[in-house]
The first five atom37 places (N, CA, C, CB, O) and aatype in JSON, in Angstrom:
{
  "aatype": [20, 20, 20, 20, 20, 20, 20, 20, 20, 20, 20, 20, 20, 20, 20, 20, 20, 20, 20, 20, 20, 20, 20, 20, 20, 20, 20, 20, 20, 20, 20, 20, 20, 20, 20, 20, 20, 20, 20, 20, 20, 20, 20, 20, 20, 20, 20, 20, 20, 20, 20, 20, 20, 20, 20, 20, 20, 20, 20, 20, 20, 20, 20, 20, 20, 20, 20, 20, 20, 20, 20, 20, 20, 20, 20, 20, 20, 20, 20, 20, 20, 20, 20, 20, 20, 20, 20, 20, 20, 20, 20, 20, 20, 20, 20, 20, 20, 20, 20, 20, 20, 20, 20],
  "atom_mask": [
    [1, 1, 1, 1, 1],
    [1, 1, 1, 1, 1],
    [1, 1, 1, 1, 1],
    [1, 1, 1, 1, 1],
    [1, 1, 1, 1, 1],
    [1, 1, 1, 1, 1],
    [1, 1, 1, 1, 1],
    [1, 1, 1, 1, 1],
    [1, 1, 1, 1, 1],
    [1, 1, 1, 1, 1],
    [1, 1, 1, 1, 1],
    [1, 1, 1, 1, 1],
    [1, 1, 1, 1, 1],
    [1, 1, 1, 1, 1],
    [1, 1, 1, 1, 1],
    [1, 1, 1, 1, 1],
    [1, 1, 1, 1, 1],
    [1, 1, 1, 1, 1],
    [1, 1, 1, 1, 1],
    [1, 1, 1, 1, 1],
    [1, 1, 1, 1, 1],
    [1, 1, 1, 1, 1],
    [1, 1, 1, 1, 1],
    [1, 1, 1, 1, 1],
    [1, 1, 1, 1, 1],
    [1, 1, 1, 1, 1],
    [1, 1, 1, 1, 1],
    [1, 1, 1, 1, 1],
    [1, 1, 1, 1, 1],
    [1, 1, 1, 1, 1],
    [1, 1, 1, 1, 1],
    [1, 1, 1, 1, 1],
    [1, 1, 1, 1, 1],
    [1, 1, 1, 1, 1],
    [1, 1, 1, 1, 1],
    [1, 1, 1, 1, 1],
    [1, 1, 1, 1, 1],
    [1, 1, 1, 1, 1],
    [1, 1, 1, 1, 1],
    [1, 1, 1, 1, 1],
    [1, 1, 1, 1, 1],
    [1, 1, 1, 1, 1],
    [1, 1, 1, 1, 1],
    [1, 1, 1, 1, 1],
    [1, 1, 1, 1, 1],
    [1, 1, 1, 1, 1],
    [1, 1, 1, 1, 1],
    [1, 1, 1, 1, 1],
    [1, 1, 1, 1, 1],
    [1, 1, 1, 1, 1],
    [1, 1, 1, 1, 1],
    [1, 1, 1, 1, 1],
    [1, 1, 1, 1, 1],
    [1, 1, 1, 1, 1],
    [1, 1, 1, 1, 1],
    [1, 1, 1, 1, 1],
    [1, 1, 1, 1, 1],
    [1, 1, 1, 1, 1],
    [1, 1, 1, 1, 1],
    [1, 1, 1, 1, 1],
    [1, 1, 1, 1, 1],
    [1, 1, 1, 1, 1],
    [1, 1, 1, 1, 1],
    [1, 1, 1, 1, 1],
    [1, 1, 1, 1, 1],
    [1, 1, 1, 1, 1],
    [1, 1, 1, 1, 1],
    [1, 1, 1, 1, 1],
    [1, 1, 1, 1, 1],
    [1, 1, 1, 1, 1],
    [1, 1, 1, 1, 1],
    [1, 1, 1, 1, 1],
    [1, 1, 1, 1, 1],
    [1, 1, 1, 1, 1],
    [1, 1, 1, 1, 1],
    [1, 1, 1, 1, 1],
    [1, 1, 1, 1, 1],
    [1, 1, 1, 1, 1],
    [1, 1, 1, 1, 1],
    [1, 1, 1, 1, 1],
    [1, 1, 1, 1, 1],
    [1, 1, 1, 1, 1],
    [1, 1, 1, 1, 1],
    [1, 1, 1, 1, 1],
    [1, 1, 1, 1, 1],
    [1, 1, 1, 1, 1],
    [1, 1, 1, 1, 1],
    [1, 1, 1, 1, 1],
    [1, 1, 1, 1, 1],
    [1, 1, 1, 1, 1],
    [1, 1, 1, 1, 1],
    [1, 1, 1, 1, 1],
    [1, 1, 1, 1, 1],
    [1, 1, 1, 1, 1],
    [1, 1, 1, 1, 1],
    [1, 1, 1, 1, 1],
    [1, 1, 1, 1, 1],
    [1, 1, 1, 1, 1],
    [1, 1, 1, 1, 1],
    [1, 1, 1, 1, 1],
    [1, 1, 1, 1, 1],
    [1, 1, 1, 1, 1],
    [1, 1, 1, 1, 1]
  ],
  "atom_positions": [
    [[0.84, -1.19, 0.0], [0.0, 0.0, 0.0], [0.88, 1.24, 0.0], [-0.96, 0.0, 1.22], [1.94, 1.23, 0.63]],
    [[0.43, 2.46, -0.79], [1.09, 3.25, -0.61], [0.99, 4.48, 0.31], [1.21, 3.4, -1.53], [-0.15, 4.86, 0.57]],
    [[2.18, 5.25, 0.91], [2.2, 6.0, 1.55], [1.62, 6.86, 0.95], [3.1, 6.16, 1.97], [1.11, 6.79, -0.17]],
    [[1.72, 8.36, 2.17], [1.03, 9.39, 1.38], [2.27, 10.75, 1.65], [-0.81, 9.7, 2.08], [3.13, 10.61, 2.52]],
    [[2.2, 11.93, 0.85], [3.18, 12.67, 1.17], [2.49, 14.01, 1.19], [4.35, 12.5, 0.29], [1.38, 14.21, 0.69]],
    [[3.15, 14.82, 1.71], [2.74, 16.6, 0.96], [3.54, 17.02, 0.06], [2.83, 17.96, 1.95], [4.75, 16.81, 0.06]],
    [[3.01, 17.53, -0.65], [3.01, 18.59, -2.22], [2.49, 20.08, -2.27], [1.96, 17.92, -3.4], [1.39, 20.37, -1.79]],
    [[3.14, 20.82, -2.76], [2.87, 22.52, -2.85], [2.21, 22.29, -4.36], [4.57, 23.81, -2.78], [2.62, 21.67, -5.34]],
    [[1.23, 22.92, -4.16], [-0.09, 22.99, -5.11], [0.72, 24.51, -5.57], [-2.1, 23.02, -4.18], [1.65, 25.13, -5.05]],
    [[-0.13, 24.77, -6.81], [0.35, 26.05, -7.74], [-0.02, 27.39, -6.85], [-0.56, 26.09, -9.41], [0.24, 28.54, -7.2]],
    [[-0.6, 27.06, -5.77], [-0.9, 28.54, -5.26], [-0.35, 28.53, -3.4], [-2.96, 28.9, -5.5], [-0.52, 29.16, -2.35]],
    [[0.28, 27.51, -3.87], [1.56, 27.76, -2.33], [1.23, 27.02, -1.7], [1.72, 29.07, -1.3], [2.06, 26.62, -0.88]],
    [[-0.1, 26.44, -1.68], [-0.72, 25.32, -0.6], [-0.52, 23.83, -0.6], [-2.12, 25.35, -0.66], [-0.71, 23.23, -1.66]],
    [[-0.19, 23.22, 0.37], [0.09, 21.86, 0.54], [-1.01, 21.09, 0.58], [0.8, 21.62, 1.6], [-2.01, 21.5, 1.16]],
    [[-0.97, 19.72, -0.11], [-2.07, 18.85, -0.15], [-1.41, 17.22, 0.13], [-2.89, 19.06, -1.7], [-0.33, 16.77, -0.25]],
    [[-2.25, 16.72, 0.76], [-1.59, 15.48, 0.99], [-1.94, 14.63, -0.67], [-2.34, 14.63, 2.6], [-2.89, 15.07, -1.32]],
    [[-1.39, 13.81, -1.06], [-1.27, 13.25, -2.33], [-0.67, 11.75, -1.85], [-0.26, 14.22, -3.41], [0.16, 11.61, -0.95]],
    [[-1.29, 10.6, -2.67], [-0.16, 9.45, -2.48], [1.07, 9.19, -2.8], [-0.43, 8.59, -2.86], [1.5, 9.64, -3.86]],
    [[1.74, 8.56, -2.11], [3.04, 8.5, -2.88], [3.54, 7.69, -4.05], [3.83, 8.23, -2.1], [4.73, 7.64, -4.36]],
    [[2.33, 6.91, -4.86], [2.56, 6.35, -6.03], [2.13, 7.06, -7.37], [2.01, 5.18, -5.92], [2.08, 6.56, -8.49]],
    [[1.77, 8.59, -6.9], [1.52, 9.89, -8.15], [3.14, 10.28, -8.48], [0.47, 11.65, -7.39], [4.15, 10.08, -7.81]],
    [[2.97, 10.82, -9.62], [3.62, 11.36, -10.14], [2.63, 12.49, -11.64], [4.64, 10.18, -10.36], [1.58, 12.15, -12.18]],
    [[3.37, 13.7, -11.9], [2.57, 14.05, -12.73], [3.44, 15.61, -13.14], [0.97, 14.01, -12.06], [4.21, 16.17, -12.36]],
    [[3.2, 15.98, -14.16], [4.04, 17.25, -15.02], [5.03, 16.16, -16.4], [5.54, 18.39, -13.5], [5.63, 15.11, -16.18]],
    [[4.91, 16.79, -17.55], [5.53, 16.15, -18.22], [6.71, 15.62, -18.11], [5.49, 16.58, -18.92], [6.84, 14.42, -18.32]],
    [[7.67, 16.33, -17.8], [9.03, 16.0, -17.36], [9.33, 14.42, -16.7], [9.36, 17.12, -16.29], [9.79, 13.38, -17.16]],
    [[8.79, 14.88, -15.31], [8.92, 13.75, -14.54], [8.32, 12.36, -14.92], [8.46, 14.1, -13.4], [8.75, 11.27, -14.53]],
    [[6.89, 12.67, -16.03], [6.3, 11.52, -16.25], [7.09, 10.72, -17.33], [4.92, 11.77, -16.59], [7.19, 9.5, -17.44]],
    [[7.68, 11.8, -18.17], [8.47, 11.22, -19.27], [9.38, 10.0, -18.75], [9.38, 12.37, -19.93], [9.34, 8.81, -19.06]],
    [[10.18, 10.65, -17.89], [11.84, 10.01, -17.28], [10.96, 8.96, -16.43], [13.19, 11.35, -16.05], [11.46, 7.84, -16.56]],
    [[10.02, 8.96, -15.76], [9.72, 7.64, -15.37], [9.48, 6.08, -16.1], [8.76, 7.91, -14.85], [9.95, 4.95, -15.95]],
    [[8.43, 6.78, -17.03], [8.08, 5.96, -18.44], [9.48, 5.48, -18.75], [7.36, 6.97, -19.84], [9.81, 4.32, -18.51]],
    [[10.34, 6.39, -19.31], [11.83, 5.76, -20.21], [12.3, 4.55, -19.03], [13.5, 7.33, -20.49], [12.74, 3.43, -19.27]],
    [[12.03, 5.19, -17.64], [12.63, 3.92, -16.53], [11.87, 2.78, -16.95], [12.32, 4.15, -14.71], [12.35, 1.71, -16.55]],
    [[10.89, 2.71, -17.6], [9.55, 1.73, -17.14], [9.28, 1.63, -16.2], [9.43, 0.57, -17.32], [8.73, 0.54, -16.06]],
    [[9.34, 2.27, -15.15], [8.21, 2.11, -13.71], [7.02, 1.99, -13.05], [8.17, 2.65, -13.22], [6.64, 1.53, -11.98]],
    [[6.41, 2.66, -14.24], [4.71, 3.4, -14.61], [3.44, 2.27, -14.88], [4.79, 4.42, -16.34], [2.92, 1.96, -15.95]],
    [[3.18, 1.81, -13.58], [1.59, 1.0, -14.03], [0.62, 1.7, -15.19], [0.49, 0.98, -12.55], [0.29, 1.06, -16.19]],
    [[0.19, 3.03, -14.97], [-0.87, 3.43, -15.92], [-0.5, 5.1, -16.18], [-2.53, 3.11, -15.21], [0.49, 5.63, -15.69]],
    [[-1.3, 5.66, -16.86], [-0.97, 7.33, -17.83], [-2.14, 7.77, -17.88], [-0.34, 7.36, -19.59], [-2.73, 7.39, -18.89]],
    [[-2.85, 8.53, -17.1], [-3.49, 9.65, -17.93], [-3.22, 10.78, -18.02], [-4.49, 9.83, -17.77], [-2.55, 11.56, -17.33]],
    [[-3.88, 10.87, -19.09], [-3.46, 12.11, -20.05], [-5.0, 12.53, -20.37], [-2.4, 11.65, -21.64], [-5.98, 11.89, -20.75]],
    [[-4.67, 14.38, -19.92], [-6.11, 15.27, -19.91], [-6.45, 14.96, -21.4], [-5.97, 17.18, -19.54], [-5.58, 14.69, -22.23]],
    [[-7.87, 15.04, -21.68], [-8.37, 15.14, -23.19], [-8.23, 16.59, -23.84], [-9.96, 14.73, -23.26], [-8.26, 17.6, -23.14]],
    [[-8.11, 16.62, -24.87], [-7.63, 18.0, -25.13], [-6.31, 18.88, -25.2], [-8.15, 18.48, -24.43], [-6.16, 20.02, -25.66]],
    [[-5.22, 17.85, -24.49], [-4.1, 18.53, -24.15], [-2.89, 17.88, -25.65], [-3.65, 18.03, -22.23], [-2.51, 16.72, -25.82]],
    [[-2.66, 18.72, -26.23], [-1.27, 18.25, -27.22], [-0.13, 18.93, -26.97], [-1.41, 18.48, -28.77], [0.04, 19.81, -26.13]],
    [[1.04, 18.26, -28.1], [2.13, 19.06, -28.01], [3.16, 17.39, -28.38], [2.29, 20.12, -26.21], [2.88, 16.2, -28.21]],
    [[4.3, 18.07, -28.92], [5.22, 16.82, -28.92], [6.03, 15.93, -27.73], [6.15, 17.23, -29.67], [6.65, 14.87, -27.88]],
    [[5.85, 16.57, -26.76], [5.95, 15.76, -25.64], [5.1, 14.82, -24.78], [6.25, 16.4, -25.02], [5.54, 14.08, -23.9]],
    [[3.86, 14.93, -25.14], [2.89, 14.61, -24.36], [2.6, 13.33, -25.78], [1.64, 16.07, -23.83], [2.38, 12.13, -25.61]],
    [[2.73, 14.24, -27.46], [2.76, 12.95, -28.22], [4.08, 11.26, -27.49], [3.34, 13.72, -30.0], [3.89, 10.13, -27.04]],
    [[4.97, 11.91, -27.72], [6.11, 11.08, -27.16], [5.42, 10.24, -26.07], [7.4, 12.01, -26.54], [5.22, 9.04, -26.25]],
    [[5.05, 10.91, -24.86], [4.65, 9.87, -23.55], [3.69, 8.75, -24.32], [3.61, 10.81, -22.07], [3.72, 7.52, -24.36]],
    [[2.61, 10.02, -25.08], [1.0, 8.55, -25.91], [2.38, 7.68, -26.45], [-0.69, 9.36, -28.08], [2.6, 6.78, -25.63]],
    [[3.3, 7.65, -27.49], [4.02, 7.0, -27.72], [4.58, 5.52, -27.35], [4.45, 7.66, -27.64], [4.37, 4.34, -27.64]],
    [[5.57, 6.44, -26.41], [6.13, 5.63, -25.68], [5.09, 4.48, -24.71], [6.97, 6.54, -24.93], [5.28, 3.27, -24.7]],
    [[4.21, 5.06, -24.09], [3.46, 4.51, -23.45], [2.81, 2.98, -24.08], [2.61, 5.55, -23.21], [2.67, 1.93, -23.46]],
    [[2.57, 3.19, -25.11], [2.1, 2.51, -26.31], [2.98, 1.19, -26.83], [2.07, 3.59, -27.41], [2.7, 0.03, -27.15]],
    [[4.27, 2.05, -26.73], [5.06, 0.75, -26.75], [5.86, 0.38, -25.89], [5.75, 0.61, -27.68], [6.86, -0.09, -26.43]],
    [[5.93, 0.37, -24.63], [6.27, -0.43, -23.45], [4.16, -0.92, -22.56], [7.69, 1.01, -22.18], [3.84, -1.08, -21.39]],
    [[3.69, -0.96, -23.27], [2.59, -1.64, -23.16], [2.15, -0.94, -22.21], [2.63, -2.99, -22.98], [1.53, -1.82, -21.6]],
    [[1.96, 0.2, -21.5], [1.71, 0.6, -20.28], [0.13, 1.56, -20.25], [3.1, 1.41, -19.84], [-0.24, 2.42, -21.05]],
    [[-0.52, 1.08, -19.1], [-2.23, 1.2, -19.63], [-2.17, 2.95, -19.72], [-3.77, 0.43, -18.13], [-1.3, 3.6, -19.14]],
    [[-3.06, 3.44, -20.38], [-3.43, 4.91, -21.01], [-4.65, 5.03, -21.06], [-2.99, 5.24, -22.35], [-5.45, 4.2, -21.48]],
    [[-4.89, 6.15, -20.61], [-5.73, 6.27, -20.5], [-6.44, 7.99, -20.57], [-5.71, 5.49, -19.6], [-6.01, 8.75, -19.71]],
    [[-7.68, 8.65, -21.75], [-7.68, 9.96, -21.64], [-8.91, 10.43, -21.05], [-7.45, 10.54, -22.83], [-10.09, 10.25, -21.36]],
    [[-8.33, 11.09, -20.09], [-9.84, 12.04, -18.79], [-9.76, 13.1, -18.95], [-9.84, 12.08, -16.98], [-8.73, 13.65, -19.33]],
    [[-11.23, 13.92, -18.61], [-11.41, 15.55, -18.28], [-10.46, 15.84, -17.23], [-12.97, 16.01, -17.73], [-10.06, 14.98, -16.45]],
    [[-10.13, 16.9, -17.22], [-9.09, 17.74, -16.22], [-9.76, 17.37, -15.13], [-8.87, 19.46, -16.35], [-8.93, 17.43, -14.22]],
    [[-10.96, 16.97, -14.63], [-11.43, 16.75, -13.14], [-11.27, 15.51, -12.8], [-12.81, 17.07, -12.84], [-11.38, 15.22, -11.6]],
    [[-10.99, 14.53, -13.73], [-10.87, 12.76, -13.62], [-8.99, 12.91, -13.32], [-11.5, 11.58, -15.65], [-8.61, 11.95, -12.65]],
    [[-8.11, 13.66, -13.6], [-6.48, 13.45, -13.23], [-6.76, 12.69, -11.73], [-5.38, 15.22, -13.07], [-6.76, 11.46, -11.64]],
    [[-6.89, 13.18, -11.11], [-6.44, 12.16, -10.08], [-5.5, 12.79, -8.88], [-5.6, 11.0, -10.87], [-4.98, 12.16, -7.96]],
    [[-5.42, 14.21, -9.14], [-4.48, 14.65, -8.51], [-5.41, 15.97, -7.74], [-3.15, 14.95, -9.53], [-6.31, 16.26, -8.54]],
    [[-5.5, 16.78, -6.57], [-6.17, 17.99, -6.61], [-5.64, 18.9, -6.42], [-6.99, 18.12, -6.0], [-4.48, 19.09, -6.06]],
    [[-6.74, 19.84, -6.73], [-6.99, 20.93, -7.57], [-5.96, 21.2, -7.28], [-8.0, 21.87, -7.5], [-5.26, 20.59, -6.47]],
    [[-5.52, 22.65, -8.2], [-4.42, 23.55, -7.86], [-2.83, 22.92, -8.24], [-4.59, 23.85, -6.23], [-1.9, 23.7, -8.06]],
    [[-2.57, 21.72, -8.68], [-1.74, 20.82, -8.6], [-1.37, 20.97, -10.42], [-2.42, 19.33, -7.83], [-2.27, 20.59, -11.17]],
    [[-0.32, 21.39, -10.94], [0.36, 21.46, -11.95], [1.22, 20.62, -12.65], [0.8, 22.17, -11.77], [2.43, 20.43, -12.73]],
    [[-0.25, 19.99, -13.33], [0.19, 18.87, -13.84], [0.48, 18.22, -15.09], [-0.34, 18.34, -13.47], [0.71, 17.06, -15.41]],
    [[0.39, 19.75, -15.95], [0.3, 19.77, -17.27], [-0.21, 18.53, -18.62], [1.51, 20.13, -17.37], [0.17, 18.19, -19.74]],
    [[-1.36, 18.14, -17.58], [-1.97, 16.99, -18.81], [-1.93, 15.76, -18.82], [-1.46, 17.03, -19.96], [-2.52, 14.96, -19.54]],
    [[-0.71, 15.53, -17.42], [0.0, 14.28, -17.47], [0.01, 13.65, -16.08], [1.42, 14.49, -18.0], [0.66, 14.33, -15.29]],
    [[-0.42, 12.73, -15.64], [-0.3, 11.92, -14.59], [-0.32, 10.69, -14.62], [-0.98, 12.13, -13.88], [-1.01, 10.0, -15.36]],
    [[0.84, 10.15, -13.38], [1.13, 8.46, -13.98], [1.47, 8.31, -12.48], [2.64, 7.96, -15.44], [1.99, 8.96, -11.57]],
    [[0.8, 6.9, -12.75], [0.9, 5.92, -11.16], [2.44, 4.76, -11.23], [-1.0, 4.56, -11.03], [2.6, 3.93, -12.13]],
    [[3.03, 4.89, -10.53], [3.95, 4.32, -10.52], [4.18, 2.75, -10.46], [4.37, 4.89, -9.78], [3.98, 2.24, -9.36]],
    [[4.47, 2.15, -11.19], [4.29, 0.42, -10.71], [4.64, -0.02, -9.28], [5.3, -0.58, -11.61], [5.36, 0.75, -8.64]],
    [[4.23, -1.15, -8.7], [4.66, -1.56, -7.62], [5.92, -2.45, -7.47], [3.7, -2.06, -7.18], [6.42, -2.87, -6.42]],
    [[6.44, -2.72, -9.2], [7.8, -3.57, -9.25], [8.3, -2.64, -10.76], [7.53, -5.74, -9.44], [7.45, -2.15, -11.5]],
    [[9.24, -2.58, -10.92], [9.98, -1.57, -12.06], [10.36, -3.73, -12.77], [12.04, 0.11, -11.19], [10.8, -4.68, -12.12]],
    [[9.98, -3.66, -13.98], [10.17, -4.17, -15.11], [11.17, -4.1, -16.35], [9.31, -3.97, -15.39], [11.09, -3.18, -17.16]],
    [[11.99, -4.97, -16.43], [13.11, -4.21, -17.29], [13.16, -5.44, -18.6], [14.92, -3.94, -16.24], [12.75, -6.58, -18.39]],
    [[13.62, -5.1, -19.65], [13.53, -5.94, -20.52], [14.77, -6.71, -20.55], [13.18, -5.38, -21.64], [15.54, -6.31, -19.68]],
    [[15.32, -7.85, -21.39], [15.98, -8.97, -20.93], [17.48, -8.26, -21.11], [15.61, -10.45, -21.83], [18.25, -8.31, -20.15]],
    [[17.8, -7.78, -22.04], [18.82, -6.58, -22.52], [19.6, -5.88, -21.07], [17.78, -5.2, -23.46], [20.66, -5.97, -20.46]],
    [[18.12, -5.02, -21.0], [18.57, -4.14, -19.47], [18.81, -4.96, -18.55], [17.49, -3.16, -18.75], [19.66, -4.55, -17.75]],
    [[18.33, -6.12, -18.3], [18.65, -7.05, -17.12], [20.4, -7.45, -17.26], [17.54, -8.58, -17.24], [21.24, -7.05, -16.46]],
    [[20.64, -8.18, -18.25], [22.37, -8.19, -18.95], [23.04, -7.05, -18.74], [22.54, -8.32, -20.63], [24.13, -7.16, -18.18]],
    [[22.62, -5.86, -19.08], [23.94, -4.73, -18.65], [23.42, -4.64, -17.33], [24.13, -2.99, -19.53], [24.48, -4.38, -16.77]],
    [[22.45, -4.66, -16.27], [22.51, -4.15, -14.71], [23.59, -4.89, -14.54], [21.24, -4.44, -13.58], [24.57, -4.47, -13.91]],
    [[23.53, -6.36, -15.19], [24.53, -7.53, -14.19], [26.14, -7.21, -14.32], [24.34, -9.38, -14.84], [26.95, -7.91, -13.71]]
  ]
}
């Protein structure tokens, strides 16, 4: 089960959040490339070539996707999340390759 943490929301205020969120393009990207990421949503309406890349990528490391209204993210209010929020897996998955160079 996951913990829970505080987060500074866009207008200075702290909200408790779980600790298996993650969300802003950036961070969701570099997680995804880890493969860490159980599932993705992504606001309806929101484009751009980065957010293409995550639908992408997401797509091909098989990882569930999924597109909601800005009130279905998952994250609250006030929380800057530019379109993008992803739940973190409970085991990081690596393909047979990456397993050979960790060793």
């Amino acid at each position: 089960m996951a913990g829970r943490r505080k987060r500074r929301t866009g207008d200075n205020t702290f909200v408790e959040v779980p600790d298996d969120l993650i969300w802003g393009i950036n961070p969701v990207y570099e997680a995804l490339d880890a493969r860490s990421l159980s599932d993705i949503a992504v606001q309806r309406g929101k484009a751009g070539p980065r957010i293409q890349e995550i639908v992408d990528l997401a797509r091909e490391y098989r990882v569930r996707l999924r597109f909601v209204e800005a009130d279905r993210m998952g994250v609250p209010a006030g929380c800057r999340h530019q379109g993008v929020v992803a739940r973190r897996a409970a085991t990081v998955f690596l393909s047979f390759d990456r397993l050979l160079k960790a060793v």
